[in-house]
VEXMAR-899426 format. One record per residue (C-alpha): residue number from 1; residue in three letters; x, y negated, z. Coordinates in nm, 4 decimals. Layout:
N
+-----+-----+----------+----------+----------+
|   k |   r |       px |       py |       pz |
+-----+-----+----------+----------+----------+
| NUM | ALA |        X |        Y |        Z |
...
+-----+-----+----------+----------+----------+
// end
This chain:
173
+-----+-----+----------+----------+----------+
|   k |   r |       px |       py |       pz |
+-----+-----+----------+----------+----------+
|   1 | UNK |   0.0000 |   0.0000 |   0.0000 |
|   2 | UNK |   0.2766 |  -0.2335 |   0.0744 |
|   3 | UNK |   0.3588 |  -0.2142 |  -0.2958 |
|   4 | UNK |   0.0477 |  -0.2649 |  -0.4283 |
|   5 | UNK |   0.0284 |  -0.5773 |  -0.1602 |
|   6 | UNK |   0.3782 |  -0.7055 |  -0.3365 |
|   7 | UNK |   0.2336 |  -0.7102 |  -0.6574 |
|   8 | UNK |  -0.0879 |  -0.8831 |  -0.5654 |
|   9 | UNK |   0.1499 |  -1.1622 |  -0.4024 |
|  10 | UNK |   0.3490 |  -1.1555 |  -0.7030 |
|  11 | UNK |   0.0329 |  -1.2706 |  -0.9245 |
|  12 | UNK |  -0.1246 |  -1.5144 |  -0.6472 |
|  13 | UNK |  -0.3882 |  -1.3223 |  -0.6093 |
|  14 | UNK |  -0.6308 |  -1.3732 |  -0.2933 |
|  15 | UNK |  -0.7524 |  -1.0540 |  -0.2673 |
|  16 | UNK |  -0.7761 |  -0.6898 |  -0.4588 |
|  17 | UNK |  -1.0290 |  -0.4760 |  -0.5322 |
|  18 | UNK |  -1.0896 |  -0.1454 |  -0.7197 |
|  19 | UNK |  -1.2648 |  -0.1704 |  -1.0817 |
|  20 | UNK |  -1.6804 |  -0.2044 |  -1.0365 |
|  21 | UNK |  -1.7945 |   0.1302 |  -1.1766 |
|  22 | UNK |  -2.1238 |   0.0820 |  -1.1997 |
|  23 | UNK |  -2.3348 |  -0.0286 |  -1.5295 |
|  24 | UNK |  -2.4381 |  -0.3494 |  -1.4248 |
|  25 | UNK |  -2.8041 |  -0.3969 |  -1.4438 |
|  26 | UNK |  -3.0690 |  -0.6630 |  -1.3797 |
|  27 | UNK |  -2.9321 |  -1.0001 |  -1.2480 |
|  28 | UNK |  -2.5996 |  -0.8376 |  -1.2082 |
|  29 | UNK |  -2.5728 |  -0.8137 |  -1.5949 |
|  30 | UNK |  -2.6391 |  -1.1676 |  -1.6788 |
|  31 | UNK |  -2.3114 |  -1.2794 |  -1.4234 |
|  32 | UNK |  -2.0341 |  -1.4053 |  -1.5819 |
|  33 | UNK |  -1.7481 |  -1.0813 |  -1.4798 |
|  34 | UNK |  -1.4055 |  -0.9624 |  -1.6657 |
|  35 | UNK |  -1.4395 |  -0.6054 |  -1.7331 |
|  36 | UNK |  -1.6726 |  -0.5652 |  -1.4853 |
|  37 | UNK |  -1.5762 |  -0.7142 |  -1.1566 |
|  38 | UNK |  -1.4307 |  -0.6087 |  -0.8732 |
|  39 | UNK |  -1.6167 |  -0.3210 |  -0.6589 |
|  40 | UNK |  -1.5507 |  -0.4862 |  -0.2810 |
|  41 | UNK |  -1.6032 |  -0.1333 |  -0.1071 |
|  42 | UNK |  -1.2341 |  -0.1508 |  -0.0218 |
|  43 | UNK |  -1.0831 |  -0.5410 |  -0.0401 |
|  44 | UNK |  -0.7144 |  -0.6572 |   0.0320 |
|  45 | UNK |  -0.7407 |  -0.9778 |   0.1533 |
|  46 | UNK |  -0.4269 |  -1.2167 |   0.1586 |
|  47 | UNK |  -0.5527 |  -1.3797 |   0.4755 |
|  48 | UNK |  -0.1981 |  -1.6120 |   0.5062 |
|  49 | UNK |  -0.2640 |  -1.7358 |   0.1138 |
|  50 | UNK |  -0.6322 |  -1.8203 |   0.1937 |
|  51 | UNK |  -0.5252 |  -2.0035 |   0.5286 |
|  52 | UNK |  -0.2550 |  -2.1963 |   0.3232 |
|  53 | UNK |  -0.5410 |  -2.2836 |   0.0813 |
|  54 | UNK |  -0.8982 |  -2.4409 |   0.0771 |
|  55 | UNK |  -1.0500 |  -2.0753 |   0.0446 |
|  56 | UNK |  -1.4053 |  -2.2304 |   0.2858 |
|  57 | UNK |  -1.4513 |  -2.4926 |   0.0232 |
|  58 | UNK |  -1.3576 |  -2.2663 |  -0.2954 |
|  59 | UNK |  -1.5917 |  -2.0188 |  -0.1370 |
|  60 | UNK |  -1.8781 |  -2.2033 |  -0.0531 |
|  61 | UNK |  -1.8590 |  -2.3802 |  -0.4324 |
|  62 | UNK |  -1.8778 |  -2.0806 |  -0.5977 |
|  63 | UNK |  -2.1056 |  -1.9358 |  -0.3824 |
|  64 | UNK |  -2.3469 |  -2.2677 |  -0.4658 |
|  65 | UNK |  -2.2462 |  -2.2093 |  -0.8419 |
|  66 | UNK |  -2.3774 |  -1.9053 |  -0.8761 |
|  67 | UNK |  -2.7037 |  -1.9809 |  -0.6141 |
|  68 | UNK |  -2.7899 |  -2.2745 |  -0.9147 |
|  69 | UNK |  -2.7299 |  -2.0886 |  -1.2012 |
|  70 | UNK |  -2.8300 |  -1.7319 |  -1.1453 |
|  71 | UNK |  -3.0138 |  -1.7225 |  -0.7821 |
|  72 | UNK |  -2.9528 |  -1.5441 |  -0.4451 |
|  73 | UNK |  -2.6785 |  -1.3049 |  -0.4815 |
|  74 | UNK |  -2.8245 |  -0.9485 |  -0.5282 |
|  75 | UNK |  -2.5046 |  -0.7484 |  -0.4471 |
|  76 | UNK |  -2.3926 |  -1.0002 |  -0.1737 |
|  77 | UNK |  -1.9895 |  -1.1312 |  -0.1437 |
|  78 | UNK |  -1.9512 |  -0.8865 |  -0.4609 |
|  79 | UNK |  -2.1274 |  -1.1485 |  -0.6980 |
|  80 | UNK |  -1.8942 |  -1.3867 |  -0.5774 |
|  81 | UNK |  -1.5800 |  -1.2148 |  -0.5809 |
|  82 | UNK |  -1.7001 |  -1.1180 |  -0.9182 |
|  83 | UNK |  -1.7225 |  -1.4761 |  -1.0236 |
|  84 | UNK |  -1.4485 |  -1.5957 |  -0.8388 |
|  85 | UNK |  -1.2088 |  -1.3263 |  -1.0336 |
|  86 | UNK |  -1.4325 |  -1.4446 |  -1.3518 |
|  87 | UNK |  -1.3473 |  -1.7967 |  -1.3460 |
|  88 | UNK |  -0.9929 |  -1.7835 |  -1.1984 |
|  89 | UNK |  -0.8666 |  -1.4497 |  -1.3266 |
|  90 | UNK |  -0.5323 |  -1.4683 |  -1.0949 |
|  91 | UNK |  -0.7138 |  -1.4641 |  -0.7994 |
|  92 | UNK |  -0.8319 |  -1.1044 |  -0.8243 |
|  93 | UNK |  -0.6167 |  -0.8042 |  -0.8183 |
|  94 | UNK |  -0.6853 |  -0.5049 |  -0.9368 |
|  95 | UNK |  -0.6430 |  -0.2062 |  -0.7038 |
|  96 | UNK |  -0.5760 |   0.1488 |  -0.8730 |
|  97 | UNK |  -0.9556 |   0.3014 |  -0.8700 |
|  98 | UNK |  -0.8909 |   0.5763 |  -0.6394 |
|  99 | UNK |  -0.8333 |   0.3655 |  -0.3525 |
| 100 | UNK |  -1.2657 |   0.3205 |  -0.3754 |
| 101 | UNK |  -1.4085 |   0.5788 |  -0.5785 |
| 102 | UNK |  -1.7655 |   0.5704 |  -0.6271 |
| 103 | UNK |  -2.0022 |   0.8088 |  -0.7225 |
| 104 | UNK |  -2.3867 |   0.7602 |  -0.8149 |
| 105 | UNK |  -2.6469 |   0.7990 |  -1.1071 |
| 106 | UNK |  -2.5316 |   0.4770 |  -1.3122 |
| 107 | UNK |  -2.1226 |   0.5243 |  -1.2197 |
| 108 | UNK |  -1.9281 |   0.4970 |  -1.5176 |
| 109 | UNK |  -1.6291 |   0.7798 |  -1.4724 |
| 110 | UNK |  -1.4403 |   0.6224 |  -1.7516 |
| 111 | UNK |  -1.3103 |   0.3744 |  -1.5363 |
| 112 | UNK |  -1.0969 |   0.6380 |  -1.3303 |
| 113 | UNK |  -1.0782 |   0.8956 |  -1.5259 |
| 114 | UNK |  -0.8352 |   1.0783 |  -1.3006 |
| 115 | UNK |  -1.0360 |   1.0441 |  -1.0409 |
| 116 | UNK |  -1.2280 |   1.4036 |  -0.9837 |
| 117 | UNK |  -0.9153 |   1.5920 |  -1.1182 |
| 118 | UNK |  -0.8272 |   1.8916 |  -0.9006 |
| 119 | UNK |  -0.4746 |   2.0142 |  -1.0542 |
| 120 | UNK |  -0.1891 |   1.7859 |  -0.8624 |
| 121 | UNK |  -0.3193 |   1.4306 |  -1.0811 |
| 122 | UNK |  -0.3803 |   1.1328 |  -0.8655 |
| 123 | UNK |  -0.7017 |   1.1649 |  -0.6473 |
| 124 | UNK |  -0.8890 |   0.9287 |  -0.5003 |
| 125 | UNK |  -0.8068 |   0.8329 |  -0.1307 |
| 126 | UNK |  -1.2247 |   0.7554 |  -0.0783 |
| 127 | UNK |  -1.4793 |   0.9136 |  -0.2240 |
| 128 | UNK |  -1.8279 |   0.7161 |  -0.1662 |
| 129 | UNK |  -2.1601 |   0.8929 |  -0.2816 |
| 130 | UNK |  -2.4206 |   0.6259 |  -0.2597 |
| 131 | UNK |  -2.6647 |   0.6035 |  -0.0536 |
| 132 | UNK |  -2.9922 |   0.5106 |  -0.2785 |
| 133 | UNK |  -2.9419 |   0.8700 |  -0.3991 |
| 134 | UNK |  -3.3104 |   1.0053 |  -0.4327 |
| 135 | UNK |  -3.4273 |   1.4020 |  -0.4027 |
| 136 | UNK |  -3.4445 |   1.4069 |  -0.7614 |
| 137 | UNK |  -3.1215 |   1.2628 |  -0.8442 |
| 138 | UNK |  -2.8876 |   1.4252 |  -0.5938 |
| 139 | UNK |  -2.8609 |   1.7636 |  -0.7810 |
| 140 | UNK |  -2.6842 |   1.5825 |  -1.0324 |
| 141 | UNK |  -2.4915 |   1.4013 |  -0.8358 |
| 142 | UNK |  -2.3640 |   1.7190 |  -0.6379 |
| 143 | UNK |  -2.2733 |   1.9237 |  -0.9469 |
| 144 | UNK |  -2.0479 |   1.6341 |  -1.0490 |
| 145 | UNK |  -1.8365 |   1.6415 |  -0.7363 |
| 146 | UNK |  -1.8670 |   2.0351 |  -0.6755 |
| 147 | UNK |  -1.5007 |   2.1112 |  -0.7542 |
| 148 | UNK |  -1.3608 |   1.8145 |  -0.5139 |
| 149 | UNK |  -1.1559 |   1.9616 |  -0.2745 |
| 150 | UNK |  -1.1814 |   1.6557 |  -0.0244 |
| 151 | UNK |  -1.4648 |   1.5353 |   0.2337 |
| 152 | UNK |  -1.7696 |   1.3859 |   0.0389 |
| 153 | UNK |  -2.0744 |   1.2099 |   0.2640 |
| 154 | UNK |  -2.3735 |   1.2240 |   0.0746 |
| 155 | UNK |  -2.7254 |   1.0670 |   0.2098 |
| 156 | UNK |  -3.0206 |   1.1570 |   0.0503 |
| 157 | UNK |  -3.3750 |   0.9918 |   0.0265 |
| 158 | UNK |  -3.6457 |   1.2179 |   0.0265 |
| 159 | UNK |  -3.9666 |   1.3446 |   0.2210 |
| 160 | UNK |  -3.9583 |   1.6140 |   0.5181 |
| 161 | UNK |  -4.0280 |   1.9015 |   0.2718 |
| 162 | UNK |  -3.7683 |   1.7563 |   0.0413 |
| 163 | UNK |  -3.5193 |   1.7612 |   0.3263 |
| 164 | UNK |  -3.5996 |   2.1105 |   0.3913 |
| 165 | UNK |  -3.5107 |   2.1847 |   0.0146 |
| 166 | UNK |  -3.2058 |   2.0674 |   0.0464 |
| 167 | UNK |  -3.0678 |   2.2802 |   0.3596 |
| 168 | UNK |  -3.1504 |   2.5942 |   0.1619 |
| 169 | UNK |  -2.8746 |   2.4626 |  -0.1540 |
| 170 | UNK |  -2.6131 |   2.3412 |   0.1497 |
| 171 | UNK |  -2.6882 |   2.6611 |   0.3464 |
| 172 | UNK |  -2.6025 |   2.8321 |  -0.0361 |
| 173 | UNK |  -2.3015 |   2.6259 |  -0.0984 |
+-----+-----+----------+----------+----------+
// end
């Protein structure tokens, strides 16, 4: 990390993020963002850089920016990271993927390719399943991550009965 932390000094960044692997949909997909945004699940923050700096004021403008043009945030400090990074690309860094690798129905996979590999390749150091992951959808999202060999939290939305369902396929696993 200290690396990774050198290099994100090296560019003046503020902060670093993983790439935002999810297709952006909604409001989201009207915000201005380079390839993307950042995904703020994991954030390095260069806390001495922002002290040395106006970061309240920078903040709080972009945060107002994108209140007039676009309206409340919908995914929170994200948007505005994601703008911030948009409109002053040296600010963001881009962490490799696997430090925040995120799994749900709209995650695009191309974005970390390596990132379920299981034969010595670089794996992710967090796996996230999301947690808006209905009954329905959460079959799917379990036969995509069957074959990693590391801890994955999953939370699933359903009924009672649904529930019950799904302790008979962990009880088969």
């Amino acid at each position: 990390m200290h690396g990774i932390f050198k290099e994100m000094e090296k560019q003046g960044a503020f902060f670093g993020a993983s790439p935002n692997m999810y297709s952006r949909r909604g409001i989201r997909a009207k915000l201005p963002n380079k390839d993307g945004g950042p995904n703020v699940g994991v954030v390095m923050l260069d806390l001495k850089r922002m002290r040395e700096t106006n970061w309240d004021d920078l903040w709080m403008n972009e945060t107002l920016w994108n209140v007039h043009e676009f309206g409340p945030p919908t995914a929170s400090e994200q948007d505005i990271f994601t703008s911030l990074e948009y409109h002053h690309p040296s600010w963001g860094f881009r962490l490799p993927c696997e430090y925040n690798y995120q799994l749900e129905e709209n995650t695009d996979i191309s974005f970390c390719p390596t990132g379920l590999r299981n034969d010595g390749v670089k794996k992710p150091r967090a796996v996230t399943l999301s947690s808006s992951v209905k009954f329905n959808e959460s079959f799917a999202v379990i036969d995509r991550v069957k074959e990693w060999p590391g801890a994955v939290d999953l939370i699933v939305i359903g009924t009672d009965r649904e529930r019950m369902q799904m302790r008979a396929v962990r009880v088969k696993s």
